[in-house]
C-alpha positions in Angstrom: 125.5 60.8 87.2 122.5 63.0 88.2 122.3 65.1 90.7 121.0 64.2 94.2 119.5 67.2 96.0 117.1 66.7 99.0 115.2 70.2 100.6 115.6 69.6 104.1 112.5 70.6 105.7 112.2 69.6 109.7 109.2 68.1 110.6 106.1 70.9 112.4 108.0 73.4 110.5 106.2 76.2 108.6 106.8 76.0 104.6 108.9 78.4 103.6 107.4 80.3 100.9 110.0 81.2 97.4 113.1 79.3 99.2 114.2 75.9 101.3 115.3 75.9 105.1 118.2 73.6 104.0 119.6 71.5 101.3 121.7 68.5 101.1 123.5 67.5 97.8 126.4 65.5 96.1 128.2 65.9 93.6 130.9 68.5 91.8 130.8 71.8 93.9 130.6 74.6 91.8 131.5 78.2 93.7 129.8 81.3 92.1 131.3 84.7 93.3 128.7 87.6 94.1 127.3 88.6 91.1 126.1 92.7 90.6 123.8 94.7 88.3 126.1 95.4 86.1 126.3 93.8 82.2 129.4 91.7 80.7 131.6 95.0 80.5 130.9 96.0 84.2 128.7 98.6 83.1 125.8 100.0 85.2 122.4 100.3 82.5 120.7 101.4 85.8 120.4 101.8 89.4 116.7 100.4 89.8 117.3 97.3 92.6 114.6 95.3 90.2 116.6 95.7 87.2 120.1 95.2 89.1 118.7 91.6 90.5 117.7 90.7 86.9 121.2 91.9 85.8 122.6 90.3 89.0 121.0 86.9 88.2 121.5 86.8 84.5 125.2 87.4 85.6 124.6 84.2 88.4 123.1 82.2 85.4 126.4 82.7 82.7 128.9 82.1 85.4 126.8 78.5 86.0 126.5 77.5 82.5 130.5 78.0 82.4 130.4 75.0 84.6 127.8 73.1 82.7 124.9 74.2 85.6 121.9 75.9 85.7 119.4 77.2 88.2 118.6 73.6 89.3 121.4 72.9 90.1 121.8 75.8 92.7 121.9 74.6 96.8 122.3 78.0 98.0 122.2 81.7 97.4 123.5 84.8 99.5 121.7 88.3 98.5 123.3 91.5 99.7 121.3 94.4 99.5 121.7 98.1 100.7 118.2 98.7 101.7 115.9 96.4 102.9 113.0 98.8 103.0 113.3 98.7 99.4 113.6 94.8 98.9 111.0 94.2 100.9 108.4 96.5 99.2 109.2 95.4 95.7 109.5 91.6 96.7 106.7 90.5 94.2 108.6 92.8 91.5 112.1 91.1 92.2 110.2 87.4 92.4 108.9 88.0 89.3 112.4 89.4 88.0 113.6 85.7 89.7 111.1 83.6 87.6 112.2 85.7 84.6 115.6 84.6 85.0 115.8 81.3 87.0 111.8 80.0 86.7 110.8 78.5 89.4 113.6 77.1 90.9 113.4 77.6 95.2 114.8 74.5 96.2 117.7 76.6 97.2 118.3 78.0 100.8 118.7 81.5 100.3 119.5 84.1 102.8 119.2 88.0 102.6 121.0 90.6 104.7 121.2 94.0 104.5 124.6 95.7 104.0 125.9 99.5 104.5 127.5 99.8 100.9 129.0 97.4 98.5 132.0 97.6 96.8 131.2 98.9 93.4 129.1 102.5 94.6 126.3 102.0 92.1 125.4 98.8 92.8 122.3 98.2 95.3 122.5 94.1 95.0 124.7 91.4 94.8 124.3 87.6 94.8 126.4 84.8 95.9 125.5 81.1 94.8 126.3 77.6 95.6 125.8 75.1 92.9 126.4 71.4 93.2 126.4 69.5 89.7 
């Protein structure tokens, strides 16, 4: 069975631009926990928010290929980040980090918040994914 996945965009709405307002989708739900910087042995190779996304997504992208998924398959994303001054002034760095790792998959509603600390001290970013294959 393929997967059925429909951005749901309402109508006079501005495009969002790297993301989608809403998705709808069927099939087997597949539940990835937030994913850090760190490598396979939970090891910090630095504290860089660019290179911790990269990490953090590579991370998102094994966890989804344990389930037989991949970036397309994603619905939604969750990014927690400790500064937001910092995300937003290297957005075009951690996009590009993104394509690196995902390509150009932003049929996925995404949403970003800013957060005090997170539960390992070194890490500056953490994603959270919803995949539906």
């Amino acid at each position: 069975m393929s997967l059925t996945k429909t951005v749901l965009q309402p109508p006079g709405w501005a495009a969002p631009k790297g993301y989608a307002n809403g998705v709808a989708a069927q099939g087997r739900l597949v539940c990835v926990a937030g994913q850090i910087g760190w490598n396979a042995q939970c090891q910090f190779d630095s504290d860089d928010l660019v290179a911790q996304t990269r990490q953090a997504l590579a991370n998102v992208r094994a966890v989804l290929a344990e389930a037989g998924a991949g970036p397309e398959h994603m619905v939604r994303m969750t990014w927690y980040v400790t500064r937001r001054a910092d995300y937003l002034a290297r957005s075009r760095e951690i996009g590009a980090a993104y394509r690196e790792v995902m390509g150009r998959e932003y049929d996925v509603a995404m949403t970003a918040v800013e957060v005090s600390a997170l539960m390992e001290a070194r890490a500056v970013v953490e994603i959270e994914v919803t995949a539906v294959i």
